[in-house]
Backbone bond lengths (Angstrom), bond angles and torsions (degrees), N, CA, C in turn:
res aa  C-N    CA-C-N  psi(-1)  N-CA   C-N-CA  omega(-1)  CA-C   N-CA-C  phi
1 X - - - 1.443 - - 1.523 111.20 -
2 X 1.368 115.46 -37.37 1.898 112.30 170.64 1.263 113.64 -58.20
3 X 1.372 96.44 -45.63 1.866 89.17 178.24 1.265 111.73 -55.66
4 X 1.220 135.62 -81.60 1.476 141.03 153.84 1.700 106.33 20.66
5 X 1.541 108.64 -84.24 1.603 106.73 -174.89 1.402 103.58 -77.09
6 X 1.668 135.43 -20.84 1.212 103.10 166.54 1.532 128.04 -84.80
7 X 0.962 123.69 4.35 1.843 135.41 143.67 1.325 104.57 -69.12
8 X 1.117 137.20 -59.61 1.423 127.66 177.86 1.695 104.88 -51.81
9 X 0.985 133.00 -76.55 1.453 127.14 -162.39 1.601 98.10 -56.74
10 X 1.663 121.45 -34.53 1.368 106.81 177.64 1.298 110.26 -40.50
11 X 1.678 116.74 -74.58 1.517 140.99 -178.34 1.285 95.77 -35.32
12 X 1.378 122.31 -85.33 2.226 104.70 -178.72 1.403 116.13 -30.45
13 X 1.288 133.30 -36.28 1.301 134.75 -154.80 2.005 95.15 -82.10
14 X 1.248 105.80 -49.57 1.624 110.32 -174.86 1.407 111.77 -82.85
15 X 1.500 114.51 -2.92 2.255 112.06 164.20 1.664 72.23 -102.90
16 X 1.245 177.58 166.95 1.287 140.78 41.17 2.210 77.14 -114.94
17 X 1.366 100.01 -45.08 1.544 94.85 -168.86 2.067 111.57 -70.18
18 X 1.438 98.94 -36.43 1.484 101.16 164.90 1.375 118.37 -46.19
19 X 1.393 110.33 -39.51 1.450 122.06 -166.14 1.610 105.60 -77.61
20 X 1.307 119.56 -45.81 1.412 121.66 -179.53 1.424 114.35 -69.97
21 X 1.645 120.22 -22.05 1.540 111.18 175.17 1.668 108.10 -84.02
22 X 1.365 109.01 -36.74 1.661 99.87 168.00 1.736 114.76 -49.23
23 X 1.280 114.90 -69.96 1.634 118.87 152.97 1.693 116.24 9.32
24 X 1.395 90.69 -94.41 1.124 120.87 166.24 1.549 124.74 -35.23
25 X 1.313 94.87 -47.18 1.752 86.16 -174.43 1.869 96.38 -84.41
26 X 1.463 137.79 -37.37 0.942 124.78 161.76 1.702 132.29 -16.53
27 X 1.696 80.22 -62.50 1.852 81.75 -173.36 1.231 109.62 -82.36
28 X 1.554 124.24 7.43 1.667 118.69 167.55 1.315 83.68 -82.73
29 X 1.526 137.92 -73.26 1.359 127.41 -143.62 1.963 113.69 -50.48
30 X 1.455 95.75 -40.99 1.904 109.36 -179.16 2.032 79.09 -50.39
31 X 1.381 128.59 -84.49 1.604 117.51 -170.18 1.022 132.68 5.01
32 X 1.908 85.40 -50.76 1.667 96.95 -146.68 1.887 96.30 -81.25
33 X 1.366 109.85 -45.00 1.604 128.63 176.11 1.707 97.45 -45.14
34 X 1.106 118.68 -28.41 1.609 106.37 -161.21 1.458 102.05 -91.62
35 X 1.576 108.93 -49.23 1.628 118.07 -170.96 2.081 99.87 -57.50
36 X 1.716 100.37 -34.40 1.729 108.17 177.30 1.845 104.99 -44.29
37 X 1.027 110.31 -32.08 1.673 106.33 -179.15 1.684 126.93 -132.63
38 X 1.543 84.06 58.74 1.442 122.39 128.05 1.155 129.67 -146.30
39 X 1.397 109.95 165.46 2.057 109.09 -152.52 1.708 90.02 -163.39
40 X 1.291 109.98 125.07 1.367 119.44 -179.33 1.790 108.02 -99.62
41 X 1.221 93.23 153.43 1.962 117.44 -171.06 1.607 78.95 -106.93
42 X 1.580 103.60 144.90 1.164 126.23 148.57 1.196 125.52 -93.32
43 X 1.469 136.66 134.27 1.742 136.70 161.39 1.258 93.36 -103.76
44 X 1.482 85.44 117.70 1.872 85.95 171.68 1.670 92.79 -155.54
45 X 1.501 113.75 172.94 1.598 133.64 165.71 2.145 89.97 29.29
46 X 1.014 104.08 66.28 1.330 93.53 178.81 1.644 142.37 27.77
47 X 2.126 98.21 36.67 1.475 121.32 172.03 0.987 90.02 -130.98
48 X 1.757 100.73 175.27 1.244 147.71 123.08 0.962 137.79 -89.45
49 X 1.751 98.86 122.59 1.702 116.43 -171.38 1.582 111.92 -131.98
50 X 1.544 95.54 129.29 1.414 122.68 5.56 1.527 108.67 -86.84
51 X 1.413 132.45 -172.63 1.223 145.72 174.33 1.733 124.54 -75.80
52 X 1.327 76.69 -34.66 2.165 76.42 177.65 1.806 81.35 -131.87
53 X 1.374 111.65 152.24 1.581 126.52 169.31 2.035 90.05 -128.45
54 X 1.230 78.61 169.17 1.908 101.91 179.99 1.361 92.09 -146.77
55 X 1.674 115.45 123.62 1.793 113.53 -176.11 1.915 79.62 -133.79
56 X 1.512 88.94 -170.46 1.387 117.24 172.87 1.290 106.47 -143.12
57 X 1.586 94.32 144.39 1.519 101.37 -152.37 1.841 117.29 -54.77
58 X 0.522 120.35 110.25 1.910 122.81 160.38 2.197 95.42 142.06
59 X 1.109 82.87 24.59 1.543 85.04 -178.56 1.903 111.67 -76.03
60 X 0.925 123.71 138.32 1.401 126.95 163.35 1.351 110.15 -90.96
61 X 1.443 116.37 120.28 1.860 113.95 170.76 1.853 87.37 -124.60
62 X 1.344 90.34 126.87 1.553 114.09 167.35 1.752 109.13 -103.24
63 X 1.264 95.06 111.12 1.850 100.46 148.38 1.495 136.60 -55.37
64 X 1.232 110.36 125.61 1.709 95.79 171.74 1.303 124.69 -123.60
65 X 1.532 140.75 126.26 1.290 122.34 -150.63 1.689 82.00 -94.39
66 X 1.423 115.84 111.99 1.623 121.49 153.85 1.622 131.24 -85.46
67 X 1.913 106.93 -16.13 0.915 109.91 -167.27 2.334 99.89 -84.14
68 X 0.675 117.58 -178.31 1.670 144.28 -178.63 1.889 106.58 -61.83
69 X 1.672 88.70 -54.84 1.761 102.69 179.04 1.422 117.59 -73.05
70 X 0.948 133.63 157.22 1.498 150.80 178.35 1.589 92.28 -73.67
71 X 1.389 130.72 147.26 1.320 134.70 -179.12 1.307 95.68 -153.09
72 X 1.787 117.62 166.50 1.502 119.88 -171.55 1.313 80.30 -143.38
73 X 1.610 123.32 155.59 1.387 141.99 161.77 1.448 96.03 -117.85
74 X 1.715 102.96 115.52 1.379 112.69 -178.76 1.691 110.14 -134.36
75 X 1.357 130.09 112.49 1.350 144.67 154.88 1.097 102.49 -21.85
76 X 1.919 149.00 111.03 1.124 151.66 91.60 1.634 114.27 34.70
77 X 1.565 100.65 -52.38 1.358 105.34 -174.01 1.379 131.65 -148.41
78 X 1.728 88.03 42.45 1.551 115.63 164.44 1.510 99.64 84.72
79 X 1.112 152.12 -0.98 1.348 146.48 -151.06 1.509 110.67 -85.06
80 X 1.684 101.34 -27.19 1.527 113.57 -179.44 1.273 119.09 -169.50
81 X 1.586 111.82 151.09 1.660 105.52 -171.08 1.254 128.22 -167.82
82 X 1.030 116.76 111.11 1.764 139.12 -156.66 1.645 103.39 -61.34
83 X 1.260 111.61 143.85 1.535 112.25 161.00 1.516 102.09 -72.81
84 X 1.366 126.15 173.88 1.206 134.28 147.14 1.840 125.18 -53.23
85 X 1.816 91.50 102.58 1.875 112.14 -173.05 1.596 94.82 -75.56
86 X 1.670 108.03 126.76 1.170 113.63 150.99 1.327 106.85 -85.59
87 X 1.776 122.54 -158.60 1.479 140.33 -169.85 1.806 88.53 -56.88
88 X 1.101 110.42 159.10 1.448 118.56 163.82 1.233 132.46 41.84
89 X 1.409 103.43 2.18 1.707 117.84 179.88 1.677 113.14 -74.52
90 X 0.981 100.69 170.97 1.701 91.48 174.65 1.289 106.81 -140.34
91 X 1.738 125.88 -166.45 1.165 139.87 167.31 1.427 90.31 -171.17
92 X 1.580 94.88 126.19 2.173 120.70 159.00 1.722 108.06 -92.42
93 X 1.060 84.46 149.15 1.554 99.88 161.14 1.364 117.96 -164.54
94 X 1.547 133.57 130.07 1.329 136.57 -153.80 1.508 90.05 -115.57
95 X 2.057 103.55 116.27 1.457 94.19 157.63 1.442 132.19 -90.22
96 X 1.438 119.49 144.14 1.201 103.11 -171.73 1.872 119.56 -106.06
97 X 1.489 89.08 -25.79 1.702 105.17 -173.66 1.164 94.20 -91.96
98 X 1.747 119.94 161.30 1.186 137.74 163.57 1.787 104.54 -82.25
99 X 1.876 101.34 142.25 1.360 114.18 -167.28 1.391 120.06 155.37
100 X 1.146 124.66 170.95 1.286 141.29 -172.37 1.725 101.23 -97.28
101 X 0.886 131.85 132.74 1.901 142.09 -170.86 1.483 100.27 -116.57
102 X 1.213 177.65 111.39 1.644 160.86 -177.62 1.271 71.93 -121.14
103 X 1.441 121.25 142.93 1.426 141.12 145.80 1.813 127.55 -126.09
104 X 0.851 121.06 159.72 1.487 131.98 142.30 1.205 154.24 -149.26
105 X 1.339 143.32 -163.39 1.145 128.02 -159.96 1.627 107.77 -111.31
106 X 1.364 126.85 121.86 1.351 112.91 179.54 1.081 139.40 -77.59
107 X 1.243 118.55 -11.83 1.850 127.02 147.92 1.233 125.19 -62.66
108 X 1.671 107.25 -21.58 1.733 93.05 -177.00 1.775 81.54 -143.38
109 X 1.779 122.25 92.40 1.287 116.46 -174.89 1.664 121.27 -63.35
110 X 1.370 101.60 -10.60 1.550 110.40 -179.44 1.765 128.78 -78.77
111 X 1.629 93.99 -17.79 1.527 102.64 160.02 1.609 124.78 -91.18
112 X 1.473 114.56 93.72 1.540 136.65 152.05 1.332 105.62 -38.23
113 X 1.613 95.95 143.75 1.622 109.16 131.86 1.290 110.97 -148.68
114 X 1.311 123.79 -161.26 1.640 146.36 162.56 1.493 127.94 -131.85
115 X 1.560 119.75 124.72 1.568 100.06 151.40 1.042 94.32 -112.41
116 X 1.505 115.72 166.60 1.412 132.74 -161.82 1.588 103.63 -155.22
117 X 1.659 106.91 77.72 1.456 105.01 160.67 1.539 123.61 -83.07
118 X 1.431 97.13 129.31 1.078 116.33 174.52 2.010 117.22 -81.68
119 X 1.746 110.08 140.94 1.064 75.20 174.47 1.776 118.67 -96.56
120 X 1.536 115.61 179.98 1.400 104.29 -171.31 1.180 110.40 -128.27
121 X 1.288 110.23 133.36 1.758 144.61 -151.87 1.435 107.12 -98.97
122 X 1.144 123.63 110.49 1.529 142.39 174.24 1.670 104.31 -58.63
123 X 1.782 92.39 127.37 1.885 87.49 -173.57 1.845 100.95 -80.96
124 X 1.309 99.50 160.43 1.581 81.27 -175.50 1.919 91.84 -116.90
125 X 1.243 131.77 164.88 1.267 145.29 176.27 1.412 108.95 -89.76
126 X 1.318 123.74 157.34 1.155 120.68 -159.93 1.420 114.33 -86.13
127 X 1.830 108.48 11.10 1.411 104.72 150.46 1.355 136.98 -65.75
128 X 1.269 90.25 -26.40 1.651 123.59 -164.22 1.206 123.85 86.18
129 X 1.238 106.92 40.23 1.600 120.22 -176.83 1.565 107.80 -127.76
130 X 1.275 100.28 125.02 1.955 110.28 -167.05 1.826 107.94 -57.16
131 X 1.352 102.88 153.04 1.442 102.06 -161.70 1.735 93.28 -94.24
């Protein structure tokens, strides 16, 4: 009869630890999906890099001023707008709508960029019912 419950408590013991690495690997994978939407801009040599981005909507793209000069990330059309970035400073901004973003910098008006959310289209199954 010991043997019995100590095979039994073995068996609970190896689904309770199976169960915690499935767990586990879940809430790494949700991480990995979250850290996927954000994407950093470079300020550097007096650009932006890259120059045009393509996100999906709820994406965070952070600026980083790498270059020496003070730089501003400024919306074209008011949508968003950086204080003045020293060395290593940054500025986030999360897009949420689908669209075209053109920005630039207001200390130096000749450096462009783009974000360019796209919007995103539900695959459908060959029932025709969205996945």
């Amino acid at each position: 009869m010991k043997n019995v419950v100590r095979i039994f408590v073995f068996a609970l013991l190896l689904v309770a630890a199976f169960s915690f690495a499935v767990v586990k690997g879940e809430s790494n994978h949700t991480v990995a999906q979250a850290a996927a939407n954000e994407v950093e801009v470079k300020i550097d040599n007096f650009s932006f890099g890259p120059q045009s981005l393509s996100v999906s909507p709820g994406t965070k793209v952070t600026w980083k001023n790498r270059d020496e000069i003070p730089h501003t990330v400024v919306s074209t059309e008011g949508v968003f707008k950086s204080r003045v970035l020293d060395t290593d400073e940054t500025f986030s901004f999360t897009f949420d709508k689908p669209g075209t973003y053109p920005y630039f910098c207001s200390v130096h008006p000749k450096m462009t960029g783009q974000v360019v959310v796209k919007e995103v289209i539900a695959k459908r199954t060959l029932s025709g019912a969205p996945r």
